[in-house]
N, C-alpha and C positions, 0 to 999 in steps of 0.2 A: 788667562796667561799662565797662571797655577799650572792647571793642567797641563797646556799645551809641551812646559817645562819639564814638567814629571814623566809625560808620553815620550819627549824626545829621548831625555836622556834612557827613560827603560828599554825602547824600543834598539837604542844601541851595544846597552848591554846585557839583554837578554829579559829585563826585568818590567814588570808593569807600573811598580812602586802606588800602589792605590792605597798605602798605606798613609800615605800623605793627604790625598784626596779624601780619604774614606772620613777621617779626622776634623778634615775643613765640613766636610758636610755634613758629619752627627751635628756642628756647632750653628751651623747657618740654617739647616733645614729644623733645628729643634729636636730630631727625633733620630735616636740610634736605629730603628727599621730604615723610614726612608732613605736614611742616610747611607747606610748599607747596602740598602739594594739600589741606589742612583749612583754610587760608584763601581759597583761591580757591573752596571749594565754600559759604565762610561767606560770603563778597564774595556770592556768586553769588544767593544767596538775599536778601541786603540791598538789590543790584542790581533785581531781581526785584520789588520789592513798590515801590522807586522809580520803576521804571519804569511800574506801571500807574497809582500818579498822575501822570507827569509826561503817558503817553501820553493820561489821561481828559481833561488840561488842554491838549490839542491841543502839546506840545510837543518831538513827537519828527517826527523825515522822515525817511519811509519810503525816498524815494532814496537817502540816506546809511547808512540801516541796511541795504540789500540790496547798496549798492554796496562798503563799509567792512566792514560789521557779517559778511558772509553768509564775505565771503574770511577774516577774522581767526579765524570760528568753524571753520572747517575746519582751517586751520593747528593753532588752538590744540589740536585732538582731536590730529594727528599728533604734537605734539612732547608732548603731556601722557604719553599713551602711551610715548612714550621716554625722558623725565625719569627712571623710578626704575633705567634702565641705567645714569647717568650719575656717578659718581664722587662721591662726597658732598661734598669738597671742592672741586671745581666748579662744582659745582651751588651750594653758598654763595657762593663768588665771584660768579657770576653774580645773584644774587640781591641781594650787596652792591652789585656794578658799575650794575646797575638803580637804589636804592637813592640812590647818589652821579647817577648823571645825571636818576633824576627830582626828586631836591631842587635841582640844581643849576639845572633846568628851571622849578621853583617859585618860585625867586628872581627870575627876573626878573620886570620887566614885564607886568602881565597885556596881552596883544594885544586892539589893537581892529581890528575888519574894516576889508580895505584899501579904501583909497579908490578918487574914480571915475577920480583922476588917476593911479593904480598899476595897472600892471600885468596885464592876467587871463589867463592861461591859457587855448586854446582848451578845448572843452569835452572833446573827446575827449583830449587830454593829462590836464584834469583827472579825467575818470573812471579812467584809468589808472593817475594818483596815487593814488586817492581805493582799489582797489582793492587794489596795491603796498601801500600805507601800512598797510592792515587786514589784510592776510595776514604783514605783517613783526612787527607788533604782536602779531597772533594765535598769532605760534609761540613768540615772546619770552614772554609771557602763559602759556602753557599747561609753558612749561619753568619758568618762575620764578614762578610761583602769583600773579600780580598782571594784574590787566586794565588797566594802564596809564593808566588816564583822563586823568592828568595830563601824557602826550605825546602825546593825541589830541584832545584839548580846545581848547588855544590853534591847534592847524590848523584846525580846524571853523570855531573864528570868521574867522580874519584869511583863510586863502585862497577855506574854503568858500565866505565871506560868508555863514554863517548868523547869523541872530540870535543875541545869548547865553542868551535861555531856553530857543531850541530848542537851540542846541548844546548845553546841561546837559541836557536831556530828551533827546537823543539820542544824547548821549554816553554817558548812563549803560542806554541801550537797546542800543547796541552791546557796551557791557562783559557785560549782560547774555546775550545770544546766544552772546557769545564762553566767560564762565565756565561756560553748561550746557556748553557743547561739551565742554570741556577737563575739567567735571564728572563727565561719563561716562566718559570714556575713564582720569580716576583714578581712581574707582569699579570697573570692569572690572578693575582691574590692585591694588586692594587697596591703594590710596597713602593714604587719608582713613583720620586717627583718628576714629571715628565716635562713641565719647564727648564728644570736643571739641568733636564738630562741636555734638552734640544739648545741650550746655551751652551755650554760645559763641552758638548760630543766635538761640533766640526775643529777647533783647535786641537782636541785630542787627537781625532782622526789624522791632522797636518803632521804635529809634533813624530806620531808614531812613523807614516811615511817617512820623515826625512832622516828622524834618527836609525832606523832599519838600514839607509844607506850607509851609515857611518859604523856599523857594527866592528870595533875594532880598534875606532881614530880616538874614540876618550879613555884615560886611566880608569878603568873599573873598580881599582882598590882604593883610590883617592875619591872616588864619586862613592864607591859602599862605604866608606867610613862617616863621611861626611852626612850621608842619608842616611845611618845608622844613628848617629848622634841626635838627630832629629826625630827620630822614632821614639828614641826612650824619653827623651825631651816631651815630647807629646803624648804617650803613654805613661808620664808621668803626672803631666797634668789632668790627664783625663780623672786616674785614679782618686786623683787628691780632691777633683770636684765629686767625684761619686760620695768619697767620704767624707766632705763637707754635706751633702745633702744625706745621708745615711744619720749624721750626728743630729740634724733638723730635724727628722721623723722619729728620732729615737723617743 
C-alpha cells in the first residue's frame, strides 16, 4: 500500500519518489544491494505505465529523452553492474547522501522557466549540458537504485524552458529508459529480490496508472515539502545507524 501511495502521488507530479521505497527495502530486505535494485526495477515498472499515458497525451520530447534520457540509460547499466562490488556500507551512505540532497532539493522553491530577460545558453552548450547532466544522473541512479526525478525535474523547466507538463511527462520518460537500463544489468547479476519485486510491482503499476490521470489535480508544493521532510527524516536515520555500527567495528 506504501508503494501503491508513492506511485500515485509521483506519477501525478512528475515524480517516482523511490526514495521512500528505496529506504523501506534496504531495511526489510537486509541488504543495501538488493534493496536497491528491487526498488529501481519497482520505480521502473510504475515509470513505465506513466509514461505511456503521459507519452498518449503528447507530453513527453523526444529531443530531451535522446539527448538526457539515451546518455543516463547507459551510465546507469555500467554502474548498476558494479553496485553489488561495492561495500555494503557505502553503498548505504551513498544512498542516504542521495537521500539528504534530494530532500534538501525538494524544499525549495519549485522553479518557473527563465525568463526572456535571463540568460540562455547557446544551443550547443546546452545540449552538452542537457547530455553531462543524464549520464551524471544515470550512473548516480544505477549505483543507488533511484532514477532521481526530483534533480532532473526543476532543470527541465527553468533552463530547458520546457513546459511543466511536458517536463513531468518527460521526466518521468527519461526515469523510465534509464530504470530498464540499470534494470537488466541488476537482473544479470542476481541484485533483485524477485518476491518483493512480484508483491510490491502490481499496486505500483495501479497507483502509477491512475495518478498519470491526475497530472495537475494535487499541490505539488505542499506534496514536495512534505516528502521532503521525510527524506531527510530517513536519510537521517540511515546515517546515524551506519555510524552506530562504524563505532561497533571500530
Amino acid at each position: 500500500m506504501v508503494s501503491f501511495g508513492l506511485s500515485y502521488i509521483g506519477a501525478t507530479v512528475g515524480l517516482v519518489l523511490g526514495q521512500l521505497r528505496v529506504a523501506l527495502l534496504v531495511y526489510v530486505l537486509g541488504s543495501p544491494v538488493a534493496g536497491a535494485a528491487t526498488s529501481l526495477a519497482i520505480s521502473t515498472a510504475g515509470t513505465l505505465v506513466g509514461t505511456w499515458r503521459h507519452a498518449r497525451d503528447g507530453r513527453v520530447s523526444l529531443w530531451l529523452l535522446a539527448s538526457v534520457g539515451a546518455p543516463s540509460a547507459v551510465a546507469a547499466f555500467a554502474t548498476a553492474r558494479w553496485a553489488g562490488s561495492v561495500d555494503a556500507r557505502l553503498l548505504k551512505a551513498a544512498i542516504a547522501g542521495v537521500l539528504l540532497l534530494t530532500g534538501a532539493a525538494m524544499l525549495r522553491r519549485r522553479p518557473e522557466p527563465a525568463g526572456p530577460s535571463e540568460h540562455v545558453p547557446s544551443r550547443t552548450f546546452a545540449v552538452l549540458a542537457e547530455v553531462v547532466v543524464g549520464a551524471v544522473l544515470g550512473a548516480v541512479s544505477g549505483l543507488v537504485g533511484l532514477l532521481l526525478g526530483s534533480l532532473r525535474l526543476p532543470a527541465m523547466i527553468r533552463y530547458a524552458r520546457v513546459p511543466p507538463p511536458v517536463a513531468v511527462g518527460t521526466n518521468m520518460a527519461i526515469g523510465a529508459v534509464t530504470g530498464l537500463s540499470a534494470g537488466v544489468a541488476t537482473f544479470l547479476e542476481g541484485q533483485i529480490d524477485l518476491t518483493a519485486f512480484a508483491v510490491v510491482t502490481p499496486l505500483t503499476l495501479l497507483g502509477a496508472n491512475l495518478g498519470a490521470r491526475r497530472t495537475g489535480d494535487l499541490d505539488p508544493d505542499s506534496l514536495r515539502r512534505w516528502i521532503a521532510w521525510i527524506l531527510l527524516l530517513s536519510a537521517a536515520l540511515m546515517l546515524g545507524e551506519l555510524g552506530l555500527e562504524l563505532r561497533r567495528t571500530a
